[in-house]
C-alpha positions in Angstrom: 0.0 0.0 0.0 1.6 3.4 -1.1 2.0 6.2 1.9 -0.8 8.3 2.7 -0.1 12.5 1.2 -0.1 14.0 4.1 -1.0 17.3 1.7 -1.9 18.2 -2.2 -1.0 21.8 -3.5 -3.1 23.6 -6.3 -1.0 26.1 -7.9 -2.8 29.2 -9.5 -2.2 33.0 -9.8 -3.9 35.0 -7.4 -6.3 36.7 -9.9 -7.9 33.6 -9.3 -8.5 33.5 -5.9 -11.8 35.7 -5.7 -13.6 32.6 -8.4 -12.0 30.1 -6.5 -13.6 31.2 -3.0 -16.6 31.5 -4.6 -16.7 28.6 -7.0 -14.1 26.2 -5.6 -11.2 24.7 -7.3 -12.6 23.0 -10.7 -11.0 20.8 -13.4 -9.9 23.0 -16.7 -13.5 21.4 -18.1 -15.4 22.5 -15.0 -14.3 26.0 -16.0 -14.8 26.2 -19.4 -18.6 25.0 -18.9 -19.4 27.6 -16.1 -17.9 30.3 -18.4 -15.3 31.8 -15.9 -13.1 33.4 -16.7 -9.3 33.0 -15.2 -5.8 33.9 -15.2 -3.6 31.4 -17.0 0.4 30.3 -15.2 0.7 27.5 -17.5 2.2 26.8 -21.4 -1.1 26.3 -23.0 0.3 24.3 -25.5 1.0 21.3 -22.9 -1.8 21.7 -20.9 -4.1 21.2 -23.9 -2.6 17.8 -24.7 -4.7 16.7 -21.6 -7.9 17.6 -22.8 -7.7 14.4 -25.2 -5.7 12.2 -23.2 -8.0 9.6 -21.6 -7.9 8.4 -18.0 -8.1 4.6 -18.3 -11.3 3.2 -17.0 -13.1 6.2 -16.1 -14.1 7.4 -19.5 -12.8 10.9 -19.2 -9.9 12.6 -20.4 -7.6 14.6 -18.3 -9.2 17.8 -18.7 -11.9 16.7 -16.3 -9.7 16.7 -13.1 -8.0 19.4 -10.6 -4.5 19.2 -11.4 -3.1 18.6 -7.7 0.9 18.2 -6.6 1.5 16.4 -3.4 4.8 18.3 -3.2 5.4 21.2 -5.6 9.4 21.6 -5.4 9.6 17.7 -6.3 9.8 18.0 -9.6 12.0 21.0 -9.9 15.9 20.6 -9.5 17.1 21.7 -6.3 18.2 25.0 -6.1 22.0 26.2 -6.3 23.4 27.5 -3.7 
């Protein structure tokens, strides 16, 4: 059994933050079909690979979920010192 995440981070810019108290966080889909409107951080060009990548058994593509991080310096390179 893998170890429990003791925590999950959801990175945004802080434009957001006003939609997000009032809507909560939603997937990239969730968005679109309210009609928000928010502040892009990310290269749209990966991010919109996700809308047709499908999640195995659940009949959805990426697009549908909150992307979450359980730990968001882990996949950066350590800093130099």
């Amino acid at each position: 059994m893998p170890p429990p995440i003791p925590q999950l981070f959801y990175i945004t810019h802080r434009d957001n933050l006003p939609s997000i108290l009032e809507h909560g966080i939603l997937s990239h889909q969730a968005i679109l079909d309210k009609g928000l409107s928010f502040k892009a951080i990310y290269d749209s060009g990966i991010v919109s690979l996700r809308k047709d990548k499908r999640v195995p058994g659940a009949e959805r593509s990426l697009w549908d979920f909150v992307p979450l991080d359980p730990s968001p310096g882990a996949s950066r390179p350590p800093q130099q010192e």
